[in-house]
C-alpha positions in Angstrom: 109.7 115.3 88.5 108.2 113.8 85.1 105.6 111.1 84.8 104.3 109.3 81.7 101.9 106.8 81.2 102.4 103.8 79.1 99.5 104.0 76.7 98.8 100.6 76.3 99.1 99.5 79.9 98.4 102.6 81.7 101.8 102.1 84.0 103.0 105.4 85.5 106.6 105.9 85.8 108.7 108.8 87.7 111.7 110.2 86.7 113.5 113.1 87.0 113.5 115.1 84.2 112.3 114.9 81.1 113.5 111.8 78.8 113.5 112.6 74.7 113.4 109.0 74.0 109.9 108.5 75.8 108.7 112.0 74.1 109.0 110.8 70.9 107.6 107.0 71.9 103.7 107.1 70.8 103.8 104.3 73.9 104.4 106.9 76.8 102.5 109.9 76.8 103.7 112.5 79.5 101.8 113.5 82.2 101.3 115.5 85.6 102.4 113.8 88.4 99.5 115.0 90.2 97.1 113.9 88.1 98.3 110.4 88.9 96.9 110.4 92.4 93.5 111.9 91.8 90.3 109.7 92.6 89.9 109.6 88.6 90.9 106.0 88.8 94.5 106.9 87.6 96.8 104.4 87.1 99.7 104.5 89.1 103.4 102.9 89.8 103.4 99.0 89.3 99.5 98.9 89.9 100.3 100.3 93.5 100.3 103.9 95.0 103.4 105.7 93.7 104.1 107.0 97.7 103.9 105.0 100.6 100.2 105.0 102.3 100.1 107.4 105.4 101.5 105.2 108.4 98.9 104.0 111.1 101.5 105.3 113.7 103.8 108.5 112.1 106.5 108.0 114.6 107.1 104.5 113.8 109.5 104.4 111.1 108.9 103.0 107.7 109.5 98.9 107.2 110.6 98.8 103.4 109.6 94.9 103.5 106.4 96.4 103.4 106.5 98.4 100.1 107.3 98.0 96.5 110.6 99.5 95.1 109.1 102.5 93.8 107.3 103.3 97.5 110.6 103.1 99.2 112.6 105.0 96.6 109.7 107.8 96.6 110.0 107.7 100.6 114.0 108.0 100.6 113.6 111.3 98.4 112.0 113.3 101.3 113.6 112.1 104.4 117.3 113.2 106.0 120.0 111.2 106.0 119.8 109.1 108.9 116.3 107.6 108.3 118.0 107.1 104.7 120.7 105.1 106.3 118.0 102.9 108.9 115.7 102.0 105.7 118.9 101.0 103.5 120.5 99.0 106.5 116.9 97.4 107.0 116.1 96.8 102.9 120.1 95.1 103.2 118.9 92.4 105.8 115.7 91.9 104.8 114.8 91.5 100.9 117.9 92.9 99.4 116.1 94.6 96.6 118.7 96.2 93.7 116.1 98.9 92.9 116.4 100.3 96.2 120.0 99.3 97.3 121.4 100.9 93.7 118.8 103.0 93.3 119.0 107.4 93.2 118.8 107.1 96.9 121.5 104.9 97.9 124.4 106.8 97.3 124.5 108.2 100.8 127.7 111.0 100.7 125.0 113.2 98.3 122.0 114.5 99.4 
């Protein structure tokens, strides 16, 4: 995973891999995605935390109503594929975001 910062804005985005385009832009520097969570008043995702805050209760499941795009998406990424199913089924009947309903996680025959 790759992160850069928009240097006017100080928005942190995530990607996969590294993106030439955004290398060579003197509006993104790149960064260490760990560096984006550290208590040095980082900026993160949308203004928000770039993973989902710890849940109150662990075994209750996630509600995606409840999170921004990049929360959900960033939660998807490290769970199996039946909890991926219940949090696309649930984002479908509740806000219907695109971000997360044709996002990297929606395509549900990959891994």
């Amino acid at each position: 995973m790759v992160a850069y910062r928009n240097t006017r804005t100080g928005r942190v985005v995530y990607l996969a891999g590294p993106l030439p385009s955004m290398d060579r832009s003197r509006r993104w520097e790149r960064i260490a995605p760990e560096t984006t969570t550290a208590s040095g008043g980082e900026a993160s995702v949308g203004g928000g935390d770039a993973f989902p805050p710890p849940l109150s209760d662990p075994d209750a499941p996630l509600d995606p109503a409840e999170h921004t795009v990049a929360q959900v998406n960033a939660y998807l990424a490290g769970v199996d594929l039946a909890e991926r199913e219940r949090v696309l089924q649930a984002e479908a009947e509740g806000r219907g975001r695109r971000g997360i309903l044709s996002g990297p996680w929606s395509d549900l025959s990959g891994a």
